[in-house]
Backbone of each chain as nested JSON, in Angstrom:
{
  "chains": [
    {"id": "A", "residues": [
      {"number": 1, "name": "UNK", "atoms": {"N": [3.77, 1.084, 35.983], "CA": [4.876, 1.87, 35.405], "C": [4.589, 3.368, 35.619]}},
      {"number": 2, "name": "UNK", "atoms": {"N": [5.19, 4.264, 36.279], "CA": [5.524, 5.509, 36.413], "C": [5.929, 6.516, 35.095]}},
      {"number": 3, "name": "UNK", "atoms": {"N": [5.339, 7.62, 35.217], "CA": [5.536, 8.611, 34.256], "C": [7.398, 8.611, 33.797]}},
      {"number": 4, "name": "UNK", "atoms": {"N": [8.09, 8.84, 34.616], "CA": [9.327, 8.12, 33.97], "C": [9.734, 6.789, 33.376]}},
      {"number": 5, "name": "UNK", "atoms": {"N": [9.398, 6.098, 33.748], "CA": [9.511, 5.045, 33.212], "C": [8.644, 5.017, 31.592]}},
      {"number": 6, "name": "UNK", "atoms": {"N": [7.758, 5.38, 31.575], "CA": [6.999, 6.0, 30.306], "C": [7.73, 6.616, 29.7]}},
      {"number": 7, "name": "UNK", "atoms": {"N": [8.618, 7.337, 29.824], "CA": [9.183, 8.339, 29.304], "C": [10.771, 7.988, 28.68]}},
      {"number": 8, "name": "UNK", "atoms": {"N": [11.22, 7.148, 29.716], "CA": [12.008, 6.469, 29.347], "C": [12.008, 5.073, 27.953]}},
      {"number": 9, "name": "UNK", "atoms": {"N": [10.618, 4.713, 28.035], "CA": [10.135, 3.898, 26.813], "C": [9.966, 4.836, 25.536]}},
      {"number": 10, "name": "UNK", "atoms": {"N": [9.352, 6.04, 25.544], "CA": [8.992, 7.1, 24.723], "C": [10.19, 6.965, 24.165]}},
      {"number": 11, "name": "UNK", "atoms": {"N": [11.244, 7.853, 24.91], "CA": [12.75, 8.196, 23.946], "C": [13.352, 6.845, 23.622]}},
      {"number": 12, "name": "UNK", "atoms": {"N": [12.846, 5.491, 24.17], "CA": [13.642, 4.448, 23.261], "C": [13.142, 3.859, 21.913]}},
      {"number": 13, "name": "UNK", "atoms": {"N": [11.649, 4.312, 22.222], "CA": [10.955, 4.237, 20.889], "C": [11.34, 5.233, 19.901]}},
      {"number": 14, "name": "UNK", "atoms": {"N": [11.377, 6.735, 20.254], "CA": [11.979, 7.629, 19.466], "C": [12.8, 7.5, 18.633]}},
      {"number": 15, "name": "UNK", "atoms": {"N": [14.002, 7.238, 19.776], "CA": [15.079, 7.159, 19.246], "C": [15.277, 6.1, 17.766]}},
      {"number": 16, "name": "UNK", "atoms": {"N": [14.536, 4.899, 18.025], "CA": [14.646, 4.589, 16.935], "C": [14.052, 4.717, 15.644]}},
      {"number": 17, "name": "UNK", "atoms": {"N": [12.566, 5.123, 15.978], "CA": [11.769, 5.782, 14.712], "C": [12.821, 6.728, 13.917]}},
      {"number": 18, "name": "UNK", "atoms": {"N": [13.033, 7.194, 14.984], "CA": [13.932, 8.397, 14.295], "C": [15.844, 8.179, 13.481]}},
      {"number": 19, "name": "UNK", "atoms": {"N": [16.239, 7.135, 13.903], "CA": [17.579, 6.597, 13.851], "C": [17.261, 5.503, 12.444]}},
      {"number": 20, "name": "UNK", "atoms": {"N": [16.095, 4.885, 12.298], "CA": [15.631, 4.256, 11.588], "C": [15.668, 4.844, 9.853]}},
      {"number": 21, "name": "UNK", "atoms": {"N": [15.364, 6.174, 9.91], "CA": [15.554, 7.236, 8.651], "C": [17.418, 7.139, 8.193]}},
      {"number": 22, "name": "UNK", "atoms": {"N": [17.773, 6.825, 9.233], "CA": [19.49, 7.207, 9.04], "C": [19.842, 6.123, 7.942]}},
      {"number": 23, "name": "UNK", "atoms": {"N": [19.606, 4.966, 7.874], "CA": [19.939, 3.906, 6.839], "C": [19.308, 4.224, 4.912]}},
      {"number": 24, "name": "UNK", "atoms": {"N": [18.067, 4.792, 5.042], "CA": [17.751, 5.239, 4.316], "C": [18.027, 6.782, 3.457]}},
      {"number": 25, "name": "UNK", "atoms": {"N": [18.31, 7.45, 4.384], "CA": [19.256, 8.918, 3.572], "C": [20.33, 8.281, 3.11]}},
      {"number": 26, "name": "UNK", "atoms": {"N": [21.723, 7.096, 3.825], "CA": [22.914, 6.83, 3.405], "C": [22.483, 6.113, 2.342]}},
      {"number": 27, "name": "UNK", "atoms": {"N": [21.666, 5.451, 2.112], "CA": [21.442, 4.639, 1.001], "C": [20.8, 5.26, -0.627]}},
      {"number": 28, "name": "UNK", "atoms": {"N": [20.784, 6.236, -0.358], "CA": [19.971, 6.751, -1.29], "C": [21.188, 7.802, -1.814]}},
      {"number": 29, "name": "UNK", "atoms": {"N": [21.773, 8.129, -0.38], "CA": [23.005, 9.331, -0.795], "C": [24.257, 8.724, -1.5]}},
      {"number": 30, "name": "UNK", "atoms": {"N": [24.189, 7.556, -1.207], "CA": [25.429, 6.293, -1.85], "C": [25.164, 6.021, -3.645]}},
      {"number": 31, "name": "UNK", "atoms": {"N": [23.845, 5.773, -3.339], "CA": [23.582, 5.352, -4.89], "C": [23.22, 5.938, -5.327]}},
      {"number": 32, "name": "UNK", "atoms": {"N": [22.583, 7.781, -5.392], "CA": [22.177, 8.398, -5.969], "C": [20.464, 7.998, -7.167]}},
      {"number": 33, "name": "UNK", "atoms": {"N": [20.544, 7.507, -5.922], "CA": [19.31, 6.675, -6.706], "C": [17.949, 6.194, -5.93]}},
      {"number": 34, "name": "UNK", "atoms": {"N": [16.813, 6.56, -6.271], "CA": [15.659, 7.053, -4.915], "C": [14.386, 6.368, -6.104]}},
      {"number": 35, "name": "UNK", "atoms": {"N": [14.482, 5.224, -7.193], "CA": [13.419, 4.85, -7.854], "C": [12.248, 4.913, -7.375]}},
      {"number": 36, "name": "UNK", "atoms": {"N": [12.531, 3.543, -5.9], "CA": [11.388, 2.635, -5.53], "C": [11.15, 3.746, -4.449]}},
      {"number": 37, "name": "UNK", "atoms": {"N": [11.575, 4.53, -4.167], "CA": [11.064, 5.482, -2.643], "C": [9.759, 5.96, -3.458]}},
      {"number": 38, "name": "UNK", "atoms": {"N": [8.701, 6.107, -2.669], "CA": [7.22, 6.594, -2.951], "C": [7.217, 8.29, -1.937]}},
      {"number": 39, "name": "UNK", "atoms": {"N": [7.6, 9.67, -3.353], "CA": [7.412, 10.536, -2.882], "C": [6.273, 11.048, -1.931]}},
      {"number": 40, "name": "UNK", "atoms": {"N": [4.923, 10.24, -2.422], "CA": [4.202, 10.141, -1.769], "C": [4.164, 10.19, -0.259]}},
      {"number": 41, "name": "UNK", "atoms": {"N": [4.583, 9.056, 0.247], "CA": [4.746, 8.562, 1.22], "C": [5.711, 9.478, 1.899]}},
      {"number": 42, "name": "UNK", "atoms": {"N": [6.874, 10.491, 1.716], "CA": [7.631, 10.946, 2.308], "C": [7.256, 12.027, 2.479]}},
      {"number": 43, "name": "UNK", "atoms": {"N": [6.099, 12.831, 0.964], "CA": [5.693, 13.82, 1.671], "C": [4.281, 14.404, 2.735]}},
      {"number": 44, "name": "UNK", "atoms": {"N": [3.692, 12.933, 2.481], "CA": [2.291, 13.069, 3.788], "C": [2.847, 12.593, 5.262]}},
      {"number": 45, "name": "UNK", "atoms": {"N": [4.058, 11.639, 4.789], "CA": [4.661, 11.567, 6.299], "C": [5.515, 12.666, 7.417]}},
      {"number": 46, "name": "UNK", "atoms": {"N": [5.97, 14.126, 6.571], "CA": [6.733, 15.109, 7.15], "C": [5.723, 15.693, 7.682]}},
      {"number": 47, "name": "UNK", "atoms": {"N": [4.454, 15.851, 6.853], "CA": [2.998, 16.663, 7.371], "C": [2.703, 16.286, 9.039]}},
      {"number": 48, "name": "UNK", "atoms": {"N": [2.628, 14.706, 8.744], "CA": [1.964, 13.937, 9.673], "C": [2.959, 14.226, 10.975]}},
      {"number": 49, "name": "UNK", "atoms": {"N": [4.216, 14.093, 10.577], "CA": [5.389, 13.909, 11.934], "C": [5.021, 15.673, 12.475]}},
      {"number": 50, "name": "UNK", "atoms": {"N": [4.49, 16.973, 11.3], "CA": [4.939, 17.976, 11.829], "C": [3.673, 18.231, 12.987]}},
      {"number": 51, "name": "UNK", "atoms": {"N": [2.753, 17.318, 12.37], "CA": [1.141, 17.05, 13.852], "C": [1.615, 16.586, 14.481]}},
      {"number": 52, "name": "UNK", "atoms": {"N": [2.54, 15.548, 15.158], "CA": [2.62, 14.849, 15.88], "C": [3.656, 15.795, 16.646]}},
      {"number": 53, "name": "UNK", "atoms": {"N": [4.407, 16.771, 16.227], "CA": [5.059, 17.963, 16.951], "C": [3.991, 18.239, 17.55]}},
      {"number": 54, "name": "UNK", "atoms": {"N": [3.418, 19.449, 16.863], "CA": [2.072, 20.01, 17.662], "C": [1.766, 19.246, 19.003]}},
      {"number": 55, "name": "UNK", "atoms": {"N": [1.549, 17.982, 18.497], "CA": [0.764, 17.128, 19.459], "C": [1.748, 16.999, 20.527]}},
      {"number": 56, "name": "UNK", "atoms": {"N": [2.283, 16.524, 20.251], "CA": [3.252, 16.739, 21.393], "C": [3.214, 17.611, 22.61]}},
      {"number": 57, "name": "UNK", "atoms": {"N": [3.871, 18.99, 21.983], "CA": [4.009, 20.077, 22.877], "C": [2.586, 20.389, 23.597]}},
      {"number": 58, "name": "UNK", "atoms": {"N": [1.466, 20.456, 22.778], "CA": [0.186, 20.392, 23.614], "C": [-0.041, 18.97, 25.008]}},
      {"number": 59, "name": "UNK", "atoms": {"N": [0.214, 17.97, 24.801], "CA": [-0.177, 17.496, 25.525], "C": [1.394, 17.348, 26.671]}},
      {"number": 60, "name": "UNK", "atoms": {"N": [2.276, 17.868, 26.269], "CA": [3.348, 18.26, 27.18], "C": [4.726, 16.911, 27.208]}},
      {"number": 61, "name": "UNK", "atoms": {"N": [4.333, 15.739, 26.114], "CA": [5.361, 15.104, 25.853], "C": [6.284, 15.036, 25.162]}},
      {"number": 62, "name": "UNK", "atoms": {"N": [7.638, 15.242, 26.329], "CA": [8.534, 15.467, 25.341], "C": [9.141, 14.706, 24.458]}},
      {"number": 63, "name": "UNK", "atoms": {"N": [9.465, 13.185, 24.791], "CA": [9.938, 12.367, 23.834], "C": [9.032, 11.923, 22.7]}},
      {"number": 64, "name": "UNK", "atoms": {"N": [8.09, 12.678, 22.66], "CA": [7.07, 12.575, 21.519], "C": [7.449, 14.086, 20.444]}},
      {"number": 65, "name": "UNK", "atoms": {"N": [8.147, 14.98, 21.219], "CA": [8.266, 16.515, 20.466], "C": [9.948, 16.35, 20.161]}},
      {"number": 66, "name": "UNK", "atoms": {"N": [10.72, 15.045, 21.405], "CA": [11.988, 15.359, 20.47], "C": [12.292, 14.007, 19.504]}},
      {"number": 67, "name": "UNK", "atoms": {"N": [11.766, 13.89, 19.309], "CA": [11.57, 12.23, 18.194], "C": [10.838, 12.99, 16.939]}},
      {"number": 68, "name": "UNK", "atoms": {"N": [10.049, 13.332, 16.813], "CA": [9.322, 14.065, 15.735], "C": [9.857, 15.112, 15.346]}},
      {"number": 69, "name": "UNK", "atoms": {"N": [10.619, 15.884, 15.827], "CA": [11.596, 16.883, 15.372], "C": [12.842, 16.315, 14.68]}},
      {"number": 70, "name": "UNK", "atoms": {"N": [13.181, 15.715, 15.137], "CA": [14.726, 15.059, 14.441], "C": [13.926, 13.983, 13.2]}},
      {"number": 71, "name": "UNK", "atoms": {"N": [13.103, 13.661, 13.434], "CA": [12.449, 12.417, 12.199], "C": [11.764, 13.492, 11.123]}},
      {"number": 72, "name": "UNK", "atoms": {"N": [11.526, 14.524, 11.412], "CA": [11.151, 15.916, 10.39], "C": [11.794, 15.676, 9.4]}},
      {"number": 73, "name": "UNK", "atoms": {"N": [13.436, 16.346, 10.281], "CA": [14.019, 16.745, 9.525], "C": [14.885, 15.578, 8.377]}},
      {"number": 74, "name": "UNK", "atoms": {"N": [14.895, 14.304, 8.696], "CA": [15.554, 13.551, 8.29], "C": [14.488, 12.901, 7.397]}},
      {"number": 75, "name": "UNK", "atoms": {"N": [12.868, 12.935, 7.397], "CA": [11.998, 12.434, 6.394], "C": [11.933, 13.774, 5.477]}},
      {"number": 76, "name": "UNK", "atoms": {"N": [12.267, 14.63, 5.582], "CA": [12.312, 16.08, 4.344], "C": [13.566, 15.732, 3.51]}},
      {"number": 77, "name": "UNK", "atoms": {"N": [14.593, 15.117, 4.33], "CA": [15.665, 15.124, 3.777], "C": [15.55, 13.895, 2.706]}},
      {"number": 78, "name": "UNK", "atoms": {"N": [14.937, 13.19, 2.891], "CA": [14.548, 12.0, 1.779], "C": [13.853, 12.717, 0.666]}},
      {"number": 79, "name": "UNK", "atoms": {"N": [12.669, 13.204, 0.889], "CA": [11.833, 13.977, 0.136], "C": [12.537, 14.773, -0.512]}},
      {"number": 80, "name": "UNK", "atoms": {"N": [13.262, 15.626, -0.341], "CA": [14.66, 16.782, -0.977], "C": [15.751, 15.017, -2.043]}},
      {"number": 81, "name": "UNK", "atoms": {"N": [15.772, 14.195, -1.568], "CA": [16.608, 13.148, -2.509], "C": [15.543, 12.559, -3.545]}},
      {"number": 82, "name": "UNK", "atoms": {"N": [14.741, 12.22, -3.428], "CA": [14.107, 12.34, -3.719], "C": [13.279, 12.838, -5.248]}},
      {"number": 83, "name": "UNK", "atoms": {"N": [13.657, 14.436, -5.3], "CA": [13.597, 15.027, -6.005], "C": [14.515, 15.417, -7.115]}},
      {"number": 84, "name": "UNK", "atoms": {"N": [15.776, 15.402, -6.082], "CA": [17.26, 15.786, -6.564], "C": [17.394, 14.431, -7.953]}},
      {"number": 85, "name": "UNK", "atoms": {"N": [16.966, 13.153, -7.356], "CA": [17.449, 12.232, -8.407], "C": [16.508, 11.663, -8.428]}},
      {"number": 86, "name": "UNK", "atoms": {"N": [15.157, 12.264, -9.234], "CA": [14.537, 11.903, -10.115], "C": [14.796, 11.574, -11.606]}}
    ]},
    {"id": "B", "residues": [
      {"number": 1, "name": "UNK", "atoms": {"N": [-5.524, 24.942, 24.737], "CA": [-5.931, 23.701, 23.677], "C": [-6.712, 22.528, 25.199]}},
      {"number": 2, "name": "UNK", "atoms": {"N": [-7.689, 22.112, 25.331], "CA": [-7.675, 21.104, 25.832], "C": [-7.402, 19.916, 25.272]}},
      {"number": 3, "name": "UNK", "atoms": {"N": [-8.011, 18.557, 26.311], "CA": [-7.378, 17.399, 25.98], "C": [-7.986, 16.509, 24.602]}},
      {"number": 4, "name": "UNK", "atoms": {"N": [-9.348, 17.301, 24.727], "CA": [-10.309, 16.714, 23.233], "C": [-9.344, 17.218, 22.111]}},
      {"number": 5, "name": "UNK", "atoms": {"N": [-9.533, 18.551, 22.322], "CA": [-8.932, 19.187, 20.73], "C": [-7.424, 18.615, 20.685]}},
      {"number": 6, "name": "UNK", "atoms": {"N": [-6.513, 18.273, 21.74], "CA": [-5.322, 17.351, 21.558], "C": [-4.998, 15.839, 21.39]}},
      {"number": 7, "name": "UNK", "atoms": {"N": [-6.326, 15.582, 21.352], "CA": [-6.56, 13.711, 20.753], "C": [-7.047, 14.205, 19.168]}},
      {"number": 8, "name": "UNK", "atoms": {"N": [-8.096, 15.402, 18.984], "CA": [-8.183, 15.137, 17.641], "C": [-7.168, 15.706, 16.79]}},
      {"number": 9, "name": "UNK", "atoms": {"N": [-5.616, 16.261, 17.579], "CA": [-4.661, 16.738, 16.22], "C": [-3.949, 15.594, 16.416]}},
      {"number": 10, "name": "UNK", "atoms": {"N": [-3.439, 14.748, 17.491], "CA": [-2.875, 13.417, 17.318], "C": [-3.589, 12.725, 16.533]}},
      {"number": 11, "name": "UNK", "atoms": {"N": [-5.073, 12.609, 16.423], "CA": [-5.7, 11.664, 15.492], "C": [-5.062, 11.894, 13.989]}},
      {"number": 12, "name": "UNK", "atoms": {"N": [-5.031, 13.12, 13.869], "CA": [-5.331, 13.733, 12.739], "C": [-3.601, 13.907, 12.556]}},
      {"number": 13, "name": "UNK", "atoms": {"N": [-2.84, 13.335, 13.123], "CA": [-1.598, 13.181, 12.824], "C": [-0.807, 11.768, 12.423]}},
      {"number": 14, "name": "UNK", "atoms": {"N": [-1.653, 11.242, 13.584], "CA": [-1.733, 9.378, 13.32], "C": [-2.034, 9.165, 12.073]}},
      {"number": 15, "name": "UNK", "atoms": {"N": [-3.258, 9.693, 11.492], "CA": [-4.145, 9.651, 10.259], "C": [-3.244, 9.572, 8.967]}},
      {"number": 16, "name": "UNK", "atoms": {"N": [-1.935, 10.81, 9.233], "CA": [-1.579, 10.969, 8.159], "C": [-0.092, 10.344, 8.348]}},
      {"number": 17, "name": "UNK", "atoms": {"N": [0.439, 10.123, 9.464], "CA": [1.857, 9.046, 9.71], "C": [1.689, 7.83, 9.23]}},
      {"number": 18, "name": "UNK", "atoms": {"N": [0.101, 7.284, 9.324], "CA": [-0.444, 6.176, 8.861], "C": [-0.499, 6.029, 7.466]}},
      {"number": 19, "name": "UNK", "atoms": {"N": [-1.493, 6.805, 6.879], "CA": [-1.555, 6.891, 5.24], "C": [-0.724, 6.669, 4.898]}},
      {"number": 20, "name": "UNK", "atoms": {"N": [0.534, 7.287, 5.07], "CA": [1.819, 7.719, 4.169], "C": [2.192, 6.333, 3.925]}},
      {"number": 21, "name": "UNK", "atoms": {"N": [2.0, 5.424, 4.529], "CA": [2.919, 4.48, 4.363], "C": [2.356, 3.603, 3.231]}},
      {"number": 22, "name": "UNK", "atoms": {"N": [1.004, 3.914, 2.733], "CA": [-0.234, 3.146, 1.75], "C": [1.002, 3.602, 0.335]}},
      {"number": 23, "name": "UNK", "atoms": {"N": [0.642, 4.878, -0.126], "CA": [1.876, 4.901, -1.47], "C": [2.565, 4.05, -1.392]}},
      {"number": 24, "name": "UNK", "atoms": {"N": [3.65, 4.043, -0.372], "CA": [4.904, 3.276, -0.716], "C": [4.623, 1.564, -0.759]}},
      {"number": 25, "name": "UNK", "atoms": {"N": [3.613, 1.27, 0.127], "CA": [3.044, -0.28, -0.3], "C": [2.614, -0.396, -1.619]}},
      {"number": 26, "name": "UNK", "atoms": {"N": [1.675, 0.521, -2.168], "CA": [1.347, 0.064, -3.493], "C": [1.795, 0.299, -4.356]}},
      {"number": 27, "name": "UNK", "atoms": {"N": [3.412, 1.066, -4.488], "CA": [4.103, 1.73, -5.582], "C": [5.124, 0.393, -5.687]}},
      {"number": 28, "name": "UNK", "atoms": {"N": [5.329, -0.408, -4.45], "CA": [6.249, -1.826, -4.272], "C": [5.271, -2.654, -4.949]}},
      {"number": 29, "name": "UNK", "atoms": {"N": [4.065, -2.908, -4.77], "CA": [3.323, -4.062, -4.958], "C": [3.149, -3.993, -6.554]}},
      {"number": 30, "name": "UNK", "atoms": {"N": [3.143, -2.595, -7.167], "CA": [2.77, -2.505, -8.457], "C": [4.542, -2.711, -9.36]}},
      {"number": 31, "name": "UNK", "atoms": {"N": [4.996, -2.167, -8.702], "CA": [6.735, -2.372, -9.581], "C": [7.191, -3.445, -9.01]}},
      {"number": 32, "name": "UNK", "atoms": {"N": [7.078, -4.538, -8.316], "CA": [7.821, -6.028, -7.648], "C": [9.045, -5.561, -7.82]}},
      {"number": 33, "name": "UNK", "atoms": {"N": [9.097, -4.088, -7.128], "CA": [10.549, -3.349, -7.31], "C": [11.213, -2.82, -5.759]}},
      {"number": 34, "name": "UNK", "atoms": {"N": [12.099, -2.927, -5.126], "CA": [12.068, -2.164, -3.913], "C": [13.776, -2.471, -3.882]}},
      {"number": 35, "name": "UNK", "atoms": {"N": [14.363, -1.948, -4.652], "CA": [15.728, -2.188, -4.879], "C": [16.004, -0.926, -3.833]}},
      {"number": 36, "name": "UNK", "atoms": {"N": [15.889, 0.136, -3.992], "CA": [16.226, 1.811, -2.987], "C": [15.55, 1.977, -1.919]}},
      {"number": 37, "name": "UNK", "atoms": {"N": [14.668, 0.677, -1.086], "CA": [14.221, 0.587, -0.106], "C": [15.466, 0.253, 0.702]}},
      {"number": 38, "name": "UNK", "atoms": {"N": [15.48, 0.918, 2.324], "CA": [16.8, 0.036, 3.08], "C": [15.955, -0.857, 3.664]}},
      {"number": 39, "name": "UNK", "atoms": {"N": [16.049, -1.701, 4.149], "CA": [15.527, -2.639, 4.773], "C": [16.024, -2.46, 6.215]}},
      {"number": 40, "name": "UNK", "atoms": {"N": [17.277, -1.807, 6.868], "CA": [17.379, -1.404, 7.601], "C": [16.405, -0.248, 8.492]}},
      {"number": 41, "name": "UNK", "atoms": {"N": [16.477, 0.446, 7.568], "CA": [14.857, 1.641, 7.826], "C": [13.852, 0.779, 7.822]}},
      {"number": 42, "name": "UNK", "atoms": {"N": [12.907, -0.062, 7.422], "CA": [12.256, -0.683, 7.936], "C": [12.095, -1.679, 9.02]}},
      {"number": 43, "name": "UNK", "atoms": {"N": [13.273, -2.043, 9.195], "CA": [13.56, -2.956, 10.567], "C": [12.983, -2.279, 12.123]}},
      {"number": 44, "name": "UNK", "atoms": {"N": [14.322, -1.086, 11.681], "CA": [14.325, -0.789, 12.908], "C": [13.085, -0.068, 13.303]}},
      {"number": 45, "name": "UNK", "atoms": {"N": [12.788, 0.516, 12.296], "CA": [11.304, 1.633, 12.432], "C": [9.985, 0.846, 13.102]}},
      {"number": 46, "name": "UNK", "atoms": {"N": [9.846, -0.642, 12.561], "CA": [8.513, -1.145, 12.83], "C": [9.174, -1.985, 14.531]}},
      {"number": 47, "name": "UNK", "atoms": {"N": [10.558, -2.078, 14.654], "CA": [11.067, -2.351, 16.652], "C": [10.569, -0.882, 17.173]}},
      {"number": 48, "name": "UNK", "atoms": {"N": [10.693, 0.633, 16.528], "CA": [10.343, 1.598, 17.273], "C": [8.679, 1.873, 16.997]}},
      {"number": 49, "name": "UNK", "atoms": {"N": [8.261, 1.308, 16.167], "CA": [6.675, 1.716, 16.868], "C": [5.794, 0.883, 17.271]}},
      {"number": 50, "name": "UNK", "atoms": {"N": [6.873, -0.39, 17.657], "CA": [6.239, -1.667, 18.264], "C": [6.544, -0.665, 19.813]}},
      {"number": 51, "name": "UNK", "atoms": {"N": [7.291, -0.066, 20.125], "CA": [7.819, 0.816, 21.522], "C": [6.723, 1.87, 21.334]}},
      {"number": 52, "name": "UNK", "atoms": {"N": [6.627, 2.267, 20.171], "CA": [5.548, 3.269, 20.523], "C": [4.015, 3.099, 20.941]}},
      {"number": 53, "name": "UNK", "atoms": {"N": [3.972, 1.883, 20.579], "CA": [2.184, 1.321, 20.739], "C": [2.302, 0.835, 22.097]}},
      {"number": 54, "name": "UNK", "atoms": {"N": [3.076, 0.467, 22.844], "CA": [3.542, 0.034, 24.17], "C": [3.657, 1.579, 25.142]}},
      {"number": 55, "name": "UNK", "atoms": {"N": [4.295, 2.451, 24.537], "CA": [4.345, 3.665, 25.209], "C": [2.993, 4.651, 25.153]}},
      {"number": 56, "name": "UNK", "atoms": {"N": [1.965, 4.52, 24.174], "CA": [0.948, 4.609, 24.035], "C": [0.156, 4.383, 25.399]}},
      {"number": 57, "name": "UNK", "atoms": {"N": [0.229, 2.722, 24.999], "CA": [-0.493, 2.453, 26.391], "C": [-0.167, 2.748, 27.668]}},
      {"number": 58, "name": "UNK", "atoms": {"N": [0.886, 2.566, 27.793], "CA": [1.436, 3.552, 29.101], "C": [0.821, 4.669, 29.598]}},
      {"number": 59, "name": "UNK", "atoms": {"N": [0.911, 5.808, 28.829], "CA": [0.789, 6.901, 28.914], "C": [-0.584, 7.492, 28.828]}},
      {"number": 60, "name": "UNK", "atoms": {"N": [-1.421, 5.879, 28.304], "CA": [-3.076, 5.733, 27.893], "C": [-3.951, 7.232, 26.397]}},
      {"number": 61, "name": "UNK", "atoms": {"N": [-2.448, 7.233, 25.695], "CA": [-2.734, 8.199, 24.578], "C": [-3.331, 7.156, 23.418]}},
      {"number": 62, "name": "UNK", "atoms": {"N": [-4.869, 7.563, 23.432], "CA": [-5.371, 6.133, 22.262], "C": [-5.3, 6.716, 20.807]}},
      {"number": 63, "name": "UNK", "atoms": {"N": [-4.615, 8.07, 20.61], "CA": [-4.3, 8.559, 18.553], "C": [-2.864, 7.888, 18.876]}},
      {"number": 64, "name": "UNK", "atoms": {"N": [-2.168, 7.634, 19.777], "CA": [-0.856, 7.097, 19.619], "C": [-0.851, 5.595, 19.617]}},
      {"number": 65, "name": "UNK", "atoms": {"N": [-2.471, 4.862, 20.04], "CA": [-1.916, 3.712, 20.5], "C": [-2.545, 3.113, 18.95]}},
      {"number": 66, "name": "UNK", "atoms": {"N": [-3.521, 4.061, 18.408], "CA": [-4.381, 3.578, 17.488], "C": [-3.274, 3.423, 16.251]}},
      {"number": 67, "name": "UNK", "atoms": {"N": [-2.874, 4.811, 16.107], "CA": [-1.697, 5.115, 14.719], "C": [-0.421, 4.154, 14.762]}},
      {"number": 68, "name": "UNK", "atoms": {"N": [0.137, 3.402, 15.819], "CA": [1.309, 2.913, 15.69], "C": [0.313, 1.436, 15.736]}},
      {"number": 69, "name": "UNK", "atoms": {"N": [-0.347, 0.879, 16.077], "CA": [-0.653, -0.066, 15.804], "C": [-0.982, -0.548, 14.036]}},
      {"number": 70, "name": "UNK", "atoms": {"N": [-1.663, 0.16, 13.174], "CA": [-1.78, 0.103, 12.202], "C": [-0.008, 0.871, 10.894]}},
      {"number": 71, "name": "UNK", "atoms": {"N": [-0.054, 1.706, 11.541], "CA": [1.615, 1.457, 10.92], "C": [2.286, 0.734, 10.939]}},
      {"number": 72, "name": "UNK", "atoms": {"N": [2.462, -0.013, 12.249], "CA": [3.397, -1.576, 12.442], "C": [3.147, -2.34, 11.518]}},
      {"number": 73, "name": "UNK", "atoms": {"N": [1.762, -2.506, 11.075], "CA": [1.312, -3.323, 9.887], "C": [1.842, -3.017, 8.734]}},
      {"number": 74, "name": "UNK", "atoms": {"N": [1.619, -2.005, 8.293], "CA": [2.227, -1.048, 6.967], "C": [3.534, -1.232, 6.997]}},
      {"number": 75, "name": "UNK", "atoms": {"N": [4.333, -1.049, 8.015], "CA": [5.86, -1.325, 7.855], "C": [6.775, -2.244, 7.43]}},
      {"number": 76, "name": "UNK", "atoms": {"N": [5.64, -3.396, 8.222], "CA": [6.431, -5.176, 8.614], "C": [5.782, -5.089, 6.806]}},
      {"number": 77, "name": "UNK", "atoms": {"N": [4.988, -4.323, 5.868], "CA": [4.76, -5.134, 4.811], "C": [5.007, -4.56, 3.509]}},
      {"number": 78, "name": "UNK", "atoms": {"N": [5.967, -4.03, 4.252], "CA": [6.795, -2.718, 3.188], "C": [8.369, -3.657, 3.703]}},
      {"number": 79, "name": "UNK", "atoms": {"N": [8.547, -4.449, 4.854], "CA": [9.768, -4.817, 5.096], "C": [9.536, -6.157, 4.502]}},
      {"number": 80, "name": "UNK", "atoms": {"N": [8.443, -7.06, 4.164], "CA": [8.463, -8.364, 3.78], "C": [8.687, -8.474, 2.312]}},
      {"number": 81, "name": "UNK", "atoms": {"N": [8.068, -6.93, 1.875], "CA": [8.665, -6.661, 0.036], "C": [9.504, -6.307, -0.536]}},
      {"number": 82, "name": "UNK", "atoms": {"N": [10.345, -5.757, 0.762], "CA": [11.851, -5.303, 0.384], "C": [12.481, -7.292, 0.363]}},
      {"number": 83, "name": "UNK", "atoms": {"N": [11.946, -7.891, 1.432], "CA": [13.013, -9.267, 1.249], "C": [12.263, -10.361, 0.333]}},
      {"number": 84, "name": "UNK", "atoms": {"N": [10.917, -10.001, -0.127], "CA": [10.448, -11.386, -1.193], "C": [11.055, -10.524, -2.501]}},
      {"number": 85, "name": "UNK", "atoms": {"N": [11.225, -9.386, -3.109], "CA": [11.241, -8.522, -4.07], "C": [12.847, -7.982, -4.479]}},
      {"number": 86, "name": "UNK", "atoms": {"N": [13.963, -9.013, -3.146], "CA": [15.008, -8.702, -3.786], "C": [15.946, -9.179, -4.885]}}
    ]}
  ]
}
């Protein structure tokens, strides 16, 4: 398999790590209600996704820098619900 | 940055994409509660880093191949407590 073809697996993996958050903001934004979510977990995971930026751009992959950017912002956005309806 | 110091911020990113997911297992396991979990977000998330441990190897990045392998675990068992726990 060729560096495209790699790359092409990258953004299909991305895409869904990242598309994967989308069920969980609507669900939380529907019911106003975020019990069982473990703040925990949402806020060592924005840390972790914002290394895996870093990491990214250093080692020069991009579907690793544009998957972790959009999953940022959409695991903060839990973390922000989170809070809101505690 | 070379390629050492860019395996140890992926490590050290894996490290903590990984952790994160420990809270939310034991905050489910302790409340037999996971009503504001989507189960959708877990579906699809543990199909995208089953792509990511595959794109890992591809690309022969071992903080990517190491971290999505042990998250897959964490996920599928954060997704088996959303469906024994509903």
């Amino acid at each position: 398999m060729n560096l495209e073809s790699a790359n092409t697996l990258g953004l299909l993996a991305g895409t869904l790590t990242t598309v994967a958050f989308v069920p969980q903001v609507v669900k939380i934004w529907k019911s106003k209600h975020a019990r069982d979510i473990s703040s925990g977990m949402f806020a060592i995971f924005s840390l972790g996704v914002l290394l895996w930026l870093f990491y990214g751009i250093q080692i020069e992959a991009w579907p690793v820098i544009f998957a972790n950017a959009l999953t940022l912002g959409l695991s903060l956005t839990i973390l922000v619900f989170k809070i809101k309806y505690r």
